[in-house]
DSSP file (Angstrom, degrees, kcal/mol; ACC not computed):
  #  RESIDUE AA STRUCTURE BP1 BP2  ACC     N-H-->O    O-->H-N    N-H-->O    O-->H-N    TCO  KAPPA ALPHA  PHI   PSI    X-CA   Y-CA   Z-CA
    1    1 A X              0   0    0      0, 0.0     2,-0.2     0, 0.0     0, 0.0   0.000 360.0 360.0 360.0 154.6   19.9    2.6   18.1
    2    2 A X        -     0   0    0      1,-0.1     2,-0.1     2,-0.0     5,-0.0  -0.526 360.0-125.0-121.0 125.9   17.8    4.1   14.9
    3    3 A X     >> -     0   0    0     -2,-0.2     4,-3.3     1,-0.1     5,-0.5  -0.246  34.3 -89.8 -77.0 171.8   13.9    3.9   15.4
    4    4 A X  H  >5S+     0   0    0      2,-0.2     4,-1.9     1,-0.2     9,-0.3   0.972 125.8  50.2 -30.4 -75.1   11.7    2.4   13.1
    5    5 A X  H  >5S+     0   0    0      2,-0.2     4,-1.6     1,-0.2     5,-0.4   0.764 102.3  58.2 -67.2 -29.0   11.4    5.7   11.3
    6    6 A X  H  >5S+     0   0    0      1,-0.1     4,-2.4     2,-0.1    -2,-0.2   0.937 103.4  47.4 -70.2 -23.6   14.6    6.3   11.0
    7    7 A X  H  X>S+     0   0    0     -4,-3.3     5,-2.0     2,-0.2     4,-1.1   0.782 115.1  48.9 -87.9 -24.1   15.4    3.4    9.2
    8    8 A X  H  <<S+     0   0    0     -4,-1.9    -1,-0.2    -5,-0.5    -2,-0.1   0.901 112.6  48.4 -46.5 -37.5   12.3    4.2    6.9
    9    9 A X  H  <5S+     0   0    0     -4,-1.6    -2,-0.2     1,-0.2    -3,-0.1   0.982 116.0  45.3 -79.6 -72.3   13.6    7.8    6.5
   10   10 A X  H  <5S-     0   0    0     -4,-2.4    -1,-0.2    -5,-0.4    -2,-0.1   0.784 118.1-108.5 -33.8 -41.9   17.5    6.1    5.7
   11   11 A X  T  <5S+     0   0    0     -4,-1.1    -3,-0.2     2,-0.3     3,-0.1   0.545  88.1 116.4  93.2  19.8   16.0    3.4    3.1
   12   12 A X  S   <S+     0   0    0     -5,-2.0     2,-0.4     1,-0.4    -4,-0.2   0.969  84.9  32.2 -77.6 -66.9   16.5    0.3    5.3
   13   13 A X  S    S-     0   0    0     -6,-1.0    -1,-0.4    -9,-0.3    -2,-0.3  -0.786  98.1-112.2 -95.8 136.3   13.2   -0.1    5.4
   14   14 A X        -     0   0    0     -2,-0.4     2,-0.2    -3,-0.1    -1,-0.1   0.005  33.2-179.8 -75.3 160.8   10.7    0.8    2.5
   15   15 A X        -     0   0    0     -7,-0.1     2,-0.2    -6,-0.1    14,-0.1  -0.776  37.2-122.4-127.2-177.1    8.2    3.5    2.7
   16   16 A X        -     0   0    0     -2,-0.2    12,-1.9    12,-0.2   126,-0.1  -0.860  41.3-154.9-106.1  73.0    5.6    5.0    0.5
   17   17 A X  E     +A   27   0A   0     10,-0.3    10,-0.2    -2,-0.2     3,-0.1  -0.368  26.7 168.9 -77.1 145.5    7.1    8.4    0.7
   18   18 A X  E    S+     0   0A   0      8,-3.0     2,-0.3     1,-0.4   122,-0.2   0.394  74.3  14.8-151.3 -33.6    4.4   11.4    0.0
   19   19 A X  E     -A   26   0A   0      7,-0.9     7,-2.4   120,-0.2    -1,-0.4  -0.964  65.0-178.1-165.5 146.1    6.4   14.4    1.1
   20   20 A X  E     +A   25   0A   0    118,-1.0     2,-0.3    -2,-0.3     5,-0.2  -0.490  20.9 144.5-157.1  65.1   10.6   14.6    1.7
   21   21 A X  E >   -A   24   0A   0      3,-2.0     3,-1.0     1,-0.1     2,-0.4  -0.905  59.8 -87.8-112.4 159.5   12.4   18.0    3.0
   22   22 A X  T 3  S+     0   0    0     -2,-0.3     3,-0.1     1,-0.2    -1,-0.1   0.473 120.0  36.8 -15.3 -43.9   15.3   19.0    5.2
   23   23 A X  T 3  S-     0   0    0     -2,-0.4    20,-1.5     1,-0.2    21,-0.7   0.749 122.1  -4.7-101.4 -62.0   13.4   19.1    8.0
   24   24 A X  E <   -AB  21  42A   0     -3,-1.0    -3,-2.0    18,-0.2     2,-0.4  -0.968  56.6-138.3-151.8 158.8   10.7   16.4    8.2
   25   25 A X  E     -AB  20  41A   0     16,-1.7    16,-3.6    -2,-0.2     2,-0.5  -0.885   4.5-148.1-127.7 166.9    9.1   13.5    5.9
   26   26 A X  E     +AB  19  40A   0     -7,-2.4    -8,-3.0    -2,-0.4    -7,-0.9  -0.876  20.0 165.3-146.0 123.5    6.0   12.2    5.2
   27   27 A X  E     -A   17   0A   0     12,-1.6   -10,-0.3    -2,-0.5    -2,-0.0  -0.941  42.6 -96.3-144.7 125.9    4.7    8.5    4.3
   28   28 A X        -     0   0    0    -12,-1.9    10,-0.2    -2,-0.4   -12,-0.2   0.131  47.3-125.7 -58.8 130.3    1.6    6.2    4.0
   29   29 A X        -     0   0    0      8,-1.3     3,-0.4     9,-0.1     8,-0.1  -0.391   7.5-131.5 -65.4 168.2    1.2    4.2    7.4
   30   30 A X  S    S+     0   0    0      1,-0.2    84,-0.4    82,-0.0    -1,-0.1   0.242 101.4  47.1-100.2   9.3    1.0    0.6    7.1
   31   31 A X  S    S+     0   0    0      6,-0.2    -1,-0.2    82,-0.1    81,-0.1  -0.385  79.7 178.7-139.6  76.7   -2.0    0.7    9.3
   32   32 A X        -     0   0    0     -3,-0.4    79,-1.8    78,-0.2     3,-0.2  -0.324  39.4-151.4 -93.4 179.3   -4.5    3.3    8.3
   33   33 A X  S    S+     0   0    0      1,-0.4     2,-0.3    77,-0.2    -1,-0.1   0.660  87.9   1.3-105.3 -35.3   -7.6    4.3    9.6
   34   34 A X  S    S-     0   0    0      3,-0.1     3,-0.4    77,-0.1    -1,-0.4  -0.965  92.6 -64.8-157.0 157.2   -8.5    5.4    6.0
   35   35 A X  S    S+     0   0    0     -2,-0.3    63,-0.2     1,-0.2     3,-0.1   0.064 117.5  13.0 -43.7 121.0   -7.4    5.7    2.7
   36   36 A X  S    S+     0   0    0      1,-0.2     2,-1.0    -7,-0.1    62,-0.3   0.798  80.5 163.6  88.4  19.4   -4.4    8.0    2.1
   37   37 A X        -     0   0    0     -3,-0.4    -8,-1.3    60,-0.1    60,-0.2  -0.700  17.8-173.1 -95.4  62.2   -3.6    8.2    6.0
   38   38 A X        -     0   0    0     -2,-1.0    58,-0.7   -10,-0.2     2,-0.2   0.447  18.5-139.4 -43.7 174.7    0.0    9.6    6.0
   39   39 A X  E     - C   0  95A   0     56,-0.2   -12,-1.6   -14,-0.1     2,-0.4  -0.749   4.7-149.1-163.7 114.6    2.2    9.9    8.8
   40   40 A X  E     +BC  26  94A   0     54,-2.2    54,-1.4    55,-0.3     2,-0.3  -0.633  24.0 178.3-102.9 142.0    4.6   13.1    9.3
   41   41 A X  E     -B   25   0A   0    -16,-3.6   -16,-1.7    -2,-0.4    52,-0.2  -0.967  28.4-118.4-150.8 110.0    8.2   12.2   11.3
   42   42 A X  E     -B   24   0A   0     50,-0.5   -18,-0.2    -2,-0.3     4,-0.1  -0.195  12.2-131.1  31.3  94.9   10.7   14.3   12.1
   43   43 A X  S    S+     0   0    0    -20,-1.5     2,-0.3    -2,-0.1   -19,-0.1   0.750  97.9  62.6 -25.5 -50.7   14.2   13.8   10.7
   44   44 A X  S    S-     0   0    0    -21,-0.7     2,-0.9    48,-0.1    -2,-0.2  -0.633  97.3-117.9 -81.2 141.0   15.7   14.2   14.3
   45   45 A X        +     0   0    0     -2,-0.3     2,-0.4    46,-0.1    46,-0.1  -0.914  46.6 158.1-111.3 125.8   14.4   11.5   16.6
   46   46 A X        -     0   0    0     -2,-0.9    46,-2.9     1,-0.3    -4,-0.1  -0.999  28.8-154.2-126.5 128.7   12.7   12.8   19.2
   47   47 A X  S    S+     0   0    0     -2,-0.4    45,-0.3    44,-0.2    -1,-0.3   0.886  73.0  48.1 -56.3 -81.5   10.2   10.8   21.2
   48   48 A X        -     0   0    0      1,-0.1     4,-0.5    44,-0.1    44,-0.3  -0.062  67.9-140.4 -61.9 162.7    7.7   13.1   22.6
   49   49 A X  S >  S+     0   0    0      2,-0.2     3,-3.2    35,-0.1    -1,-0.1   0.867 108.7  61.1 -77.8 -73.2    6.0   15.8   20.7
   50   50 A X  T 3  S+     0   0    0      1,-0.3    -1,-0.1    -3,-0.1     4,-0.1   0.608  95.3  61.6 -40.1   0.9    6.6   17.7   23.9
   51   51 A X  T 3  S+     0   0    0      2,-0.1    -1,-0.3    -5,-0.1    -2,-0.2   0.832  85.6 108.1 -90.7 -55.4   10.5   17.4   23.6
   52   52 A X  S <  S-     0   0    0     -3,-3.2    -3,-0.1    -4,-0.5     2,-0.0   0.063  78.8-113.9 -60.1 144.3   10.6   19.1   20.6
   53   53 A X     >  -     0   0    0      1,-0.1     4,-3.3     4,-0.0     3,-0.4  -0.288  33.1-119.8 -66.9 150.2   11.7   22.1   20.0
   54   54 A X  H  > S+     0   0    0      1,-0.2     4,-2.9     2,-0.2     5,-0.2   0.863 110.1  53.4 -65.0 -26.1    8.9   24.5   18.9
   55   55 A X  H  > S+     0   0    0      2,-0.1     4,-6.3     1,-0.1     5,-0.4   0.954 112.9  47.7 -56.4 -34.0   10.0   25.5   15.6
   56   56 A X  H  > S+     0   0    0     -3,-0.4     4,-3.5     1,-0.3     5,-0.3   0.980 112.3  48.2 -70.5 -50.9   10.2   21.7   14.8
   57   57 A X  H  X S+     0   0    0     -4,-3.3     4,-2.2     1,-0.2    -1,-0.3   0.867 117.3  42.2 -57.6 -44.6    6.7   21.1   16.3
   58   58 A X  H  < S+     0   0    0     -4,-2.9     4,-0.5     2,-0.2    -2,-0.2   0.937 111.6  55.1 -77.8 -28.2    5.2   24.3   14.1
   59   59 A X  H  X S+     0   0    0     -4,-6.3     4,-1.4     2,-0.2     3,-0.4   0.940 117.2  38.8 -62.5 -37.0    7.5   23.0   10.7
   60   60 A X  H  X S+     0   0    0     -4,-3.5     4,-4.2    -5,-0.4     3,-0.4   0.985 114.7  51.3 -68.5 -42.4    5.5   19.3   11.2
   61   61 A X  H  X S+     0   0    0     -4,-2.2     4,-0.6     1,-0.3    -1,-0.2   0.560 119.2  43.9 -75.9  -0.3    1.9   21.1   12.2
   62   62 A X  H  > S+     0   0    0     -4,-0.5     4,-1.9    -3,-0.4    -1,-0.3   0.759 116.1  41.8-112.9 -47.1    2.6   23.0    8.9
   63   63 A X  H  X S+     0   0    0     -4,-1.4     4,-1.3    -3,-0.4    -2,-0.3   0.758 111.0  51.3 -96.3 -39.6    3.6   20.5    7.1
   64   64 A X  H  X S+     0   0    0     -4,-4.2     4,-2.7     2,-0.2     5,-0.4   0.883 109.9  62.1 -68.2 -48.2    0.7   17.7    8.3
   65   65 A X  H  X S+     0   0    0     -4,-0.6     4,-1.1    -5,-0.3    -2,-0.2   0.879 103.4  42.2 -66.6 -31.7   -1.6   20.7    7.4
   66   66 A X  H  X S+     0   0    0     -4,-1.9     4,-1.0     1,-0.2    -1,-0.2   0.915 114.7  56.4 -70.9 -33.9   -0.6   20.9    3.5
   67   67 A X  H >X S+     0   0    0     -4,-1.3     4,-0.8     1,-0.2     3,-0.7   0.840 108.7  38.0 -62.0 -22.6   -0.7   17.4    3.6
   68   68 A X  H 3X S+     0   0    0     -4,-2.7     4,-1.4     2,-0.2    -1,-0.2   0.610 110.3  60.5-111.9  -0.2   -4.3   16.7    4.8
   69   69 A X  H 3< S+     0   0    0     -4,-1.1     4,-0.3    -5,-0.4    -1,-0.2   0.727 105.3  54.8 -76.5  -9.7   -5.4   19.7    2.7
   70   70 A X  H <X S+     0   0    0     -4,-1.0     4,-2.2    -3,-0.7     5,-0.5   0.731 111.4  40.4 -52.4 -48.7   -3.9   17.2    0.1
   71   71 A X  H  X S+     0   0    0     -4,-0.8     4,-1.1     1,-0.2     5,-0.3   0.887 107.8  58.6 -80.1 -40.7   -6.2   14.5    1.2
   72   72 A X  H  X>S+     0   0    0     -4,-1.4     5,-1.0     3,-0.2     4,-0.7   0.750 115.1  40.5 -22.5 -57.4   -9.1   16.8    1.6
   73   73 A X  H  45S+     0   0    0     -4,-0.3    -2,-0.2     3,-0.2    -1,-0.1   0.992 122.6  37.7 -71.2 -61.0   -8.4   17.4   -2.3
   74   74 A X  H  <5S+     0   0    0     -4,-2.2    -2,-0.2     1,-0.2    -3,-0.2   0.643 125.8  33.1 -68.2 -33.5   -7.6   13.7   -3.4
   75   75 A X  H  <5S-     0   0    0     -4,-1.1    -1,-0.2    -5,-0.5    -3,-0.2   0.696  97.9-130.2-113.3 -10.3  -10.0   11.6   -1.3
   76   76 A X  T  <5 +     0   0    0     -4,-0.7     2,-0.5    -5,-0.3    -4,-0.2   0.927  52.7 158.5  78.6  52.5  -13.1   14.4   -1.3
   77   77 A X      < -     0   0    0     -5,-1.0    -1,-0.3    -6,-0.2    22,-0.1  -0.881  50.6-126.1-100.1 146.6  -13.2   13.9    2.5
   78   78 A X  S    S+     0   0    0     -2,-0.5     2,-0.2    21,-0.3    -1,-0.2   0.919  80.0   6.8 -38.0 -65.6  -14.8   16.7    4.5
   79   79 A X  E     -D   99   0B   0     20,-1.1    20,-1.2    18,-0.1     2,-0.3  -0.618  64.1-108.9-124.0 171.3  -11.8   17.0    6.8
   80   80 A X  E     -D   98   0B   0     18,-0.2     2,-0.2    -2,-0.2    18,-0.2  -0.918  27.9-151.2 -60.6 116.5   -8.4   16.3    7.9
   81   81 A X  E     -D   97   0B   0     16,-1.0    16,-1.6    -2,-0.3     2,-0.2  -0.685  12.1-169.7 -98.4 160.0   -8.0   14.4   10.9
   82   82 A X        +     0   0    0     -2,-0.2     2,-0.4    14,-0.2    14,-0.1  -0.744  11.6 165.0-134.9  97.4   -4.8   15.0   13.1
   83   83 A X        -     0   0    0     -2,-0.2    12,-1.8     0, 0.0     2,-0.1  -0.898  18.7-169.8 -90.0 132.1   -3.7   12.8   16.1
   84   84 A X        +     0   0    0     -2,-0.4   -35,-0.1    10,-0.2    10,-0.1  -0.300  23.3 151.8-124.9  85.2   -0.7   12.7   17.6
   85   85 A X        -     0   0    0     -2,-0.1    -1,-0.1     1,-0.1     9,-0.1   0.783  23.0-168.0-105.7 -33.7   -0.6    9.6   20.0
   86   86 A X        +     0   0    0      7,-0.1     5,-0.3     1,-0.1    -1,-0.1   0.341  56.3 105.9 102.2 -20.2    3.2    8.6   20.3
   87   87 A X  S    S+     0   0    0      3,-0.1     3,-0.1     0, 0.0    -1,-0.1   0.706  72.3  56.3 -85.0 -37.8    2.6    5.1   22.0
   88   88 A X  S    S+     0   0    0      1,-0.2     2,-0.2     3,-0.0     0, 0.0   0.787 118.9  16.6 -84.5 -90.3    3.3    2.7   18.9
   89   89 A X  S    S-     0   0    0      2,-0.2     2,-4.5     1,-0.1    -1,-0.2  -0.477  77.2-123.2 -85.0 133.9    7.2    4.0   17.9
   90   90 A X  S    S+     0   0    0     -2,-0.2     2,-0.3    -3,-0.1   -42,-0.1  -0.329  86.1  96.5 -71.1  83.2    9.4    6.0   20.3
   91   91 A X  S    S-     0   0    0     -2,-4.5     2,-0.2    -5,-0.3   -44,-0.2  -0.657  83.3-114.0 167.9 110.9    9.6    8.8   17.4
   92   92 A X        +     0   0    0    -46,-2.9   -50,-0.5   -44,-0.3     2,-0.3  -0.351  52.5 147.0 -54.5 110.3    7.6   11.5   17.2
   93   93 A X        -     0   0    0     -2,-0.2     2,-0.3    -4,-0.2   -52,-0.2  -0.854  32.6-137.6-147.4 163.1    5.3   11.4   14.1
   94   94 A X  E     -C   40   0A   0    -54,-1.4   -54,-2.2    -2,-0.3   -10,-0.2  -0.902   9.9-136.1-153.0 139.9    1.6   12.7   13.5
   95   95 A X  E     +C   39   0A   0    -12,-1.8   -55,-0.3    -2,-0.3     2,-0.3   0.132  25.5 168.8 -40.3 165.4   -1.2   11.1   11.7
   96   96 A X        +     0   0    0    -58,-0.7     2,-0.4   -14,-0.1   -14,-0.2  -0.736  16.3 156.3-162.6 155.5   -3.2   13.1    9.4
   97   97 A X  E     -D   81   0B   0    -16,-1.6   -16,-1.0    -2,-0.3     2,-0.9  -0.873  49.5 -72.2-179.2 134.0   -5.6   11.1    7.3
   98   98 A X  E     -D   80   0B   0     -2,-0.4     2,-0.4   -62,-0.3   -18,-0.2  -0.043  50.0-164.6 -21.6  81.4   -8.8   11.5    5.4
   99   99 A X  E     +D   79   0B   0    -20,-1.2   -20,-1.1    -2,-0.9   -21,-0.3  -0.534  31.7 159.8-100.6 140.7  -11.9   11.9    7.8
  100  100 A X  S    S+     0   0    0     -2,-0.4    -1,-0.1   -22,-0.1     2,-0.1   0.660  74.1   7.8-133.3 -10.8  -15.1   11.6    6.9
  101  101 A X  S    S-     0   0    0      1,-0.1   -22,-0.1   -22,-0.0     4,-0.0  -0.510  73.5-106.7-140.5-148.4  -16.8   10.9   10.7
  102  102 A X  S >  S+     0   0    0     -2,-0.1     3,-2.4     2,-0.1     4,-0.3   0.447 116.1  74.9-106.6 -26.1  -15.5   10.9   14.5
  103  103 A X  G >  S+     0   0    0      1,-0.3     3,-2.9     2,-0.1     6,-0.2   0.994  85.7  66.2 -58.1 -33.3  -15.7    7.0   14.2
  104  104 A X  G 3  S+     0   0    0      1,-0.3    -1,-0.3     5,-0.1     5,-0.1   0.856  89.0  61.9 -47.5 -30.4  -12.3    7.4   11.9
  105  105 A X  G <  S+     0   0    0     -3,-2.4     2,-0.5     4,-0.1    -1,-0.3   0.484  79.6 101.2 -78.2  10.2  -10.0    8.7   15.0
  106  106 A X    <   -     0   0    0     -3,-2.9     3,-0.2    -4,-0.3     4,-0.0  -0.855  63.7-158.0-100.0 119.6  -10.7    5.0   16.9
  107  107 A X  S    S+     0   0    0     -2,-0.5     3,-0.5     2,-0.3    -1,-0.2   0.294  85.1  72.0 -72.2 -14.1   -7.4    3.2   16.2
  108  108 A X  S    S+     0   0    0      1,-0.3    -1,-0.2   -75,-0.0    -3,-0.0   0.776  83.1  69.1 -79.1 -13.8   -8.8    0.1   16.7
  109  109 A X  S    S+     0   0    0     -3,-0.2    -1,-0.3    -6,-0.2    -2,-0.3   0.834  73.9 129.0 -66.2 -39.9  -10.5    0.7   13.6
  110  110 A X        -     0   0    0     -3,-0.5     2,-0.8     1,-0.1   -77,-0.2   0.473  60.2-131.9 -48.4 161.7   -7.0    0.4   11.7
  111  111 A X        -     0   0    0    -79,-1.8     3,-0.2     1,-0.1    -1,-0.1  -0.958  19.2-166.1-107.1 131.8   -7.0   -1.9    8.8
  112  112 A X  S    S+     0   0    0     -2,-0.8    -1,-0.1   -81,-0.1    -2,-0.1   0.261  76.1  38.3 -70.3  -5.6   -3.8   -4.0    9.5
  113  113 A X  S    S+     0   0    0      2,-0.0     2,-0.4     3,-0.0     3,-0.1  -0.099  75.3 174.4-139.7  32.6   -3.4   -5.8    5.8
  114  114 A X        -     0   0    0    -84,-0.4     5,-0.1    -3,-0.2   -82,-0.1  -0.514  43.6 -82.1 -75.5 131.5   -4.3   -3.4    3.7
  115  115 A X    >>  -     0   0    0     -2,-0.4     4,-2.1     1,-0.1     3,-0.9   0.394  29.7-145.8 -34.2 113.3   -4.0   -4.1   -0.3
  116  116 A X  H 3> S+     0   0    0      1,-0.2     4,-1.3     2,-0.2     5,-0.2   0.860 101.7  50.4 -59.5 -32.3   -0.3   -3.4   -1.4
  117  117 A X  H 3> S+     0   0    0      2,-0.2     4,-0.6     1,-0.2    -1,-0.2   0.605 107.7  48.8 -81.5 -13.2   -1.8   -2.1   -4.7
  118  118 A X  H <> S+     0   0    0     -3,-0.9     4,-2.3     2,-0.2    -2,-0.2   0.666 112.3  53.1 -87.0 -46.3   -4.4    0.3   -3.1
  119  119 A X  H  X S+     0   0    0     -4,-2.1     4,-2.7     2,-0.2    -2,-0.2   0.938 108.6  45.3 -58.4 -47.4   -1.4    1.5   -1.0
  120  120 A X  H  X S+     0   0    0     -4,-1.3     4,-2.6    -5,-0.2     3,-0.4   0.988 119.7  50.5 -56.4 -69.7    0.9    2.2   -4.2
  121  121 A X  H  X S+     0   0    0     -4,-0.6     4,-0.7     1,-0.2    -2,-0.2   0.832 105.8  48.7 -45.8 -38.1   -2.5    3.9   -5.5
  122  122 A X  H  X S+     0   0    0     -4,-2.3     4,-1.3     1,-0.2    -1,-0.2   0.790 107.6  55.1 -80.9 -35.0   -3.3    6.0   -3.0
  123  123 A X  H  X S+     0   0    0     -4,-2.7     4,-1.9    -3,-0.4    -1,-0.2   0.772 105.8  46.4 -99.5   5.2   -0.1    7.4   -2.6
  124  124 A X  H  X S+     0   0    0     -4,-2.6     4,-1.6     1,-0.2    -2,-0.2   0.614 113.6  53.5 -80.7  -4.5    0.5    8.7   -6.0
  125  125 A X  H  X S+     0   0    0     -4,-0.7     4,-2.0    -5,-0.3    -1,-0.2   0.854 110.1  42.5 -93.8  -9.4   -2.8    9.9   -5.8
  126  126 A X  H  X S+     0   0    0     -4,-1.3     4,-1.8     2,-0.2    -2,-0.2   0.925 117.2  50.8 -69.1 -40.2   -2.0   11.8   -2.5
  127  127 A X  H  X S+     0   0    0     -4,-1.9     4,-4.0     1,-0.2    -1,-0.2   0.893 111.4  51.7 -69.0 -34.6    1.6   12.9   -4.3
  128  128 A X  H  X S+     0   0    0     -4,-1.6     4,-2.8     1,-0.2    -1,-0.2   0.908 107.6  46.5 -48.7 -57.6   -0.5   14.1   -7.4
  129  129 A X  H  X S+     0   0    0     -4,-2.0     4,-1.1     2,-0.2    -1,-0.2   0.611 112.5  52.5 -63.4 -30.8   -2.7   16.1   -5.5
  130  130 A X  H  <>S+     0   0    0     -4,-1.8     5,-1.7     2,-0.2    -1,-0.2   0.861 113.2  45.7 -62.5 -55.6    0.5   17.7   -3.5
  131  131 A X  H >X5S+     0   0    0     -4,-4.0     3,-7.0     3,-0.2     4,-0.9   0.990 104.9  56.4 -42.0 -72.3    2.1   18.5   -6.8
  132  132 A X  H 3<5S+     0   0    0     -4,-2.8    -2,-0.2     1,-0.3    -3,-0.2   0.865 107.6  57.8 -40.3 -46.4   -1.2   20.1   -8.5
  133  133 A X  T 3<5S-     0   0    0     -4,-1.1    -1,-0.3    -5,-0.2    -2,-0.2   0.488 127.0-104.1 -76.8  12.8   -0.9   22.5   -5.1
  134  134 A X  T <45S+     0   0    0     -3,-7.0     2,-0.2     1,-0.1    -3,-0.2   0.831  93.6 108.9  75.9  43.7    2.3   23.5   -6.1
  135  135 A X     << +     0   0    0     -5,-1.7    -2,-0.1    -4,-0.9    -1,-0.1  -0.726  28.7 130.7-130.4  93.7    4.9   21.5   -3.7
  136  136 A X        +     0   0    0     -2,-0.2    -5,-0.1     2,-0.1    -4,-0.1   0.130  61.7  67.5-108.1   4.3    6.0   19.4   -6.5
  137  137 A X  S    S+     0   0    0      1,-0.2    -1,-0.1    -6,-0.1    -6,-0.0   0.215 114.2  37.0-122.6   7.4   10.1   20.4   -5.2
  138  138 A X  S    S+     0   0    0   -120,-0.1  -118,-1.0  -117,-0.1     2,-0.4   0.429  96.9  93.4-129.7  14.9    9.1   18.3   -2.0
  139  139 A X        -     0   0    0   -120,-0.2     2,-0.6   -12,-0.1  -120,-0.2  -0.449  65.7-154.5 -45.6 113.5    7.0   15.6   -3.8
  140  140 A X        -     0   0    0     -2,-0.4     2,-0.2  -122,-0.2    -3,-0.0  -0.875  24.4-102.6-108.9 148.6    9.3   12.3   -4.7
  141  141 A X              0   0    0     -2,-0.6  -124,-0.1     1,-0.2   -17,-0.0  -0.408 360.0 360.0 -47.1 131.2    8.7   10.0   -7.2
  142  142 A X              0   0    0     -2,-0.2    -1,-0.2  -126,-0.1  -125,-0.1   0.717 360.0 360.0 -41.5 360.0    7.2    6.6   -6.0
């Protein structure tokens, strides 16, 4: 049976897709902790991080790091934040999202409703900021 993300990954379900290559994708959560809070998932489903093979594990940690140097650019936040916690879908994904304190890595903080039109915004501005840094060939179109 097809996780969550896979059927995001497929088109069953829509995403706000931010990054798309062989390998791995990347797409706004629908509960972030802050604005532009992405989430990078593995093509293959594998649950645990710790399952994965290690190339796969260094092509996401590579791949989460141009994105949140993205976010870095596009939301003027100090840092990246990175979690990978593994508990909400059995399918290995990791956060990366804008950080601007420690309070941002408390998941209870997650906004659960957040503005369908802020979401839309946030990730063309995340995909803009991806282009300008010259991966515009794994950038999609909204």
């Amino acid at each position: 049976m097809s996780t969550l993300f896979t059927k995001i990954i497929n088109g069953e379900i829509p995403g706000r897709f931010i990054w798309q290559d062989e390998d791995c994708v990347s797409f706004l959560t629908v509960g972030p902790l802050t604005d532009g809070h992405a989430l990078v998932v593995p093509r293959l489903e594998v649950d645990k991080w710790t399952d994965a093979a290690p190339e796969l594990v260094a092509k996401l940690m590579a791949v989460a790091q141009t994105i949140g140097r993205g976010q870095v650019a596009a939301f003027g936040a100090p840092r990246a934040g990175l979690t990978i916690a593994g508990f909400e879908v059995e399918h290995l994904h990791v956060h990366v999202f804008p950080a601007y304190s420690m309070e941002n890595f408390d998941f209870s903080t997650v906004d659960n409703k957040p503005d369908p039109a802020a979401m839309d915004a946030n990730a063309e501005k995340l995909r803009e900021a991806l282009r300008a840094a010259g991966h515009a060939e794994f950038v999609p179109a909204a």
